[in-house]
C-alpha positions in Angstrom: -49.0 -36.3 -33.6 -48.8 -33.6 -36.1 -47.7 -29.7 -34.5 -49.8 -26.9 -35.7 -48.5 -23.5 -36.4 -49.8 -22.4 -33.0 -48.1 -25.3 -31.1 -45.0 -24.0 -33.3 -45.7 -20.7 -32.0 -46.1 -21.4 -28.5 -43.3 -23.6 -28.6 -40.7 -20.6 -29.8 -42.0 -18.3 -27.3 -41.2 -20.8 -24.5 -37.5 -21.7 -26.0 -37.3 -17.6 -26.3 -38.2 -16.9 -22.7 -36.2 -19.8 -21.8 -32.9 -17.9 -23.6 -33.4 -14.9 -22.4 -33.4 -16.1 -18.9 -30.3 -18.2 -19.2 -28.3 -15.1 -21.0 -29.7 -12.9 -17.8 -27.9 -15.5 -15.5 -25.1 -15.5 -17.9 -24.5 -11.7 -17.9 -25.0 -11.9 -14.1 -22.7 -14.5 -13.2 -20.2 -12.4 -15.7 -20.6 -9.2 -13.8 -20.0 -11.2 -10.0 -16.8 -12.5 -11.5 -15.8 -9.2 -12.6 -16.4 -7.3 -9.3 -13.2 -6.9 -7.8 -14.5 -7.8 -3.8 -11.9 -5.8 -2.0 -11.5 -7.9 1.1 -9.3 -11.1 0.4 -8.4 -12.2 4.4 -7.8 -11.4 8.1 -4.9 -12.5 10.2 -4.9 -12.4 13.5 -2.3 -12.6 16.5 -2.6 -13.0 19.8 -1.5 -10.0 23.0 2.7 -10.7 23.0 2.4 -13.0 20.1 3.8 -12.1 16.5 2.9 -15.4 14.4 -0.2 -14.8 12.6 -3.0 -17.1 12.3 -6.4 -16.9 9.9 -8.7 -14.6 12.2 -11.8 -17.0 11.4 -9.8 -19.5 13.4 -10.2 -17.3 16.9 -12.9 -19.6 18.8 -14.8 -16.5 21.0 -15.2 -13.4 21.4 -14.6 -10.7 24.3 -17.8 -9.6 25.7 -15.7 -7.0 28.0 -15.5 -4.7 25.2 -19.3 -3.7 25.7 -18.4 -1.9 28.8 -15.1 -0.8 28.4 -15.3 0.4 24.5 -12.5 -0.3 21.9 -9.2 1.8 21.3 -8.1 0.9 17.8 -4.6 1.5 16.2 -3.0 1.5 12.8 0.1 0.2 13.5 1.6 -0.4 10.3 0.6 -1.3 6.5 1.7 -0.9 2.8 0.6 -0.8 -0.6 2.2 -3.7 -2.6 5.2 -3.6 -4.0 3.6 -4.1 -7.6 0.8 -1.6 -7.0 3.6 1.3 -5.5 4.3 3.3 -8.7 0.2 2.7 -10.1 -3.2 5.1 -10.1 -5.8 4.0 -8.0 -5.3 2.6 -4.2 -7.0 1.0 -1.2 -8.3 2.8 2.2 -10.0 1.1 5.1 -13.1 3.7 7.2 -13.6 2.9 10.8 -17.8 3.0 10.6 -18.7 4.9 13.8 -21.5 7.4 14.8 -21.3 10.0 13.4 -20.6 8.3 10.7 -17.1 6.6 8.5 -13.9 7.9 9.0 -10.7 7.7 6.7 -8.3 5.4 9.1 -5.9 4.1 6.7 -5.1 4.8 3.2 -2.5 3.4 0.3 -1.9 5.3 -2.9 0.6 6.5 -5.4 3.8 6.6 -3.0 1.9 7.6 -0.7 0.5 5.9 2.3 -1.8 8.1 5.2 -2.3 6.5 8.7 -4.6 7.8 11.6 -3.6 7.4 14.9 -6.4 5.8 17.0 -9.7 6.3 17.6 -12.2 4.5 20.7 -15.0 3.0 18.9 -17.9 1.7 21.2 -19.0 -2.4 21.1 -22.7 -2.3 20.6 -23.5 -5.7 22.2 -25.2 -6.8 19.0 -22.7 -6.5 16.5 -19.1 -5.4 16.8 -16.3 -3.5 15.4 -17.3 -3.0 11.6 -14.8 -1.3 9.1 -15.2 -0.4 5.3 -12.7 -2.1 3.0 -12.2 0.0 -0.2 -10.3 -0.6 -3.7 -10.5 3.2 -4.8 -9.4 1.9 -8.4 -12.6 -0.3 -9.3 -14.9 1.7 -6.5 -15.8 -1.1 -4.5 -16.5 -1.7 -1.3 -16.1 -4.3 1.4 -17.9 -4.3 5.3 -15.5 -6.5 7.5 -17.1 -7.0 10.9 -15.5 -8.7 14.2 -18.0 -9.2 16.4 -19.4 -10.4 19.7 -22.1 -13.1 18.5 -20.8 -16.6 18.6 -21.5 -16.8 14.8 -19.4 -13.8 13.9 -16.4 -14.2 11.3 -14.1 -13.2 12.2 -14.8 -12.8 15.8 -13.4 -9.3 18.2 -10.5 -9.9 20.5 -7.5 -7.8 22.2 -4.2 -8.4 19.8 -3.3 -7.5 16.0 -5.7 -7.6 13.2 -4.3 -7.4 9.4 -6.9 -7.1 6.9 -5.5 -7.8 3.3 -7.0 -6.3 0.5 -7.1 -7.3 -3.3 -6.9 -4.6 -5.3 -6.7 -7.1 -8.7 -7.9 -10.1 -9.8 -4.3 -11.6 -9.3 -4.4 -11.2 -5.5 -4.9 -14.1 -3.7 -5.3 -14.3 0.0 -2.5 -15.0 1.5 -1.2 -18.3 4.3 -1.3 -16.8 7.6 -0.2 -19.7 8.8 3.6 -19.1 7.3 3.4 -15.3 8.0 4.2 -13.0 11.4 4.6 -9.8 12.6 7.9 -8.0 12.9 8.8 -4.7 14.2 10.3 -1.6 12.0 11.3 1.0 14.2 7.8 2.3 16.2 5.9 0.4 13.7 5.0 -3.4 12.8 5.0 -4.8 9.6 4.4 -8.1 7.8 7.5 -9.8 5.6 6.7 -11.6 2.4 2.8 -10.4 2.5 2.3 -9.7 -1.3 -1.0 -7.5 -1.2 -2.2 -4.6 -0.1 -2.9 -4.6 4.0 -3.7 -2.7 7.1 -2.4 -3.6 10.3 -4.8 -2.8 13.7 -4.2 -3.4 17.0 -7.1 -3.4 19.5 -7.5 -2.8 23.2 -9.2 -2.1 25.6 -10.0 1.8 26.2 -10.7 2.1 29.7 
């Protein structure tokens, strides 16, 4: 069957729309893998335990923290080695009303640390925190929560959230790492990346 100029026409515009669709994803999908997504893990351990485990592992929540509020503690944390003599840096926000608050920050040999703050449980959500790389401005929201689908889920113990702050960080083993103590303070041996250490209780 012979094609006439307007099949031929027709025919570009489709293979036209069709590229310019497929270079859209393209770009797209180049821009995701660019993002630097500050949040690379959570470990967890356990009240009086100091071998970390992945925090996704923790099977349920704690419902008590809806009436008796959270008290939550930096305890420790570091800036790679790599990263110490660099621009740029990571921070973690505890999101509460009124609003984010600077809890933990790593930066040119320099690292800041709040003392504690009570955060209340809302019942249907958690404890949410705001993961930052302050190089590439982005922004992770790590919540551990009370519903039974939450990942990674809100206990009493240690939380350690690790953060990437390039595309060479990888999230780390848990499973081979655990907590040690430095003076007043805890700290994780042979944890390559960027982390804050929390510890959560009970306030009342």
């Amino acid at each position: 069957m012979r094609s006439t100029r307007r099949d031929f026409l027709r025919y570009s515009s489709t293979a036209a729309a069709g590229f310019a669709i497929a270079l859209s994803q393209s770009k797209l999908f180049a821009a995701q893998q660019t993002t630097l997504v500050p949040l690379l893990s959570v470990g967890y351990a356990s009240p009086g335990s100091m071998q970390l485990s992945n925090a996704s592992r923790i099977l349920t929540s704690d419902p008590t923290f809806i009436s008796r509020d959270a008290r939550v503690t930096i305890c420790g944390g570091a800036r790679a080695d790599k990263y110490q003599k660099t621009a740029g840096g990571v921070a973690v926000d505890a999101i509460y009303p009124p609003g984010p608050v600077l809890f933990w920050s790593a930066a040119k040999n320099c690292t800041t640390r709040g003392n504690s703050v009570v955060m209340e449980v809302p019942s249907t959500g958690g404890l949410s925190f705001s993961v930052k790389n302050l190089t590439a401005k982005t922004e992770s929201i790590v919540m551990l929560g009370l519903a039974s689908k939450a990942d990674p889920k809100l206990q009493r113990g240690v939380y350690v959230i690790a953060i990437r702050e390039s595309a060479a960080d990888v999230a780390p083993d848990w499973s081979r790492l655990s907590l040690a103590r430095q003076g007043g303070r805890l700290a994780v041996a042979g944890l390559a990346v960027d982390h804050a250490i929390l510890s959560i209780d009970y306030a009342g």
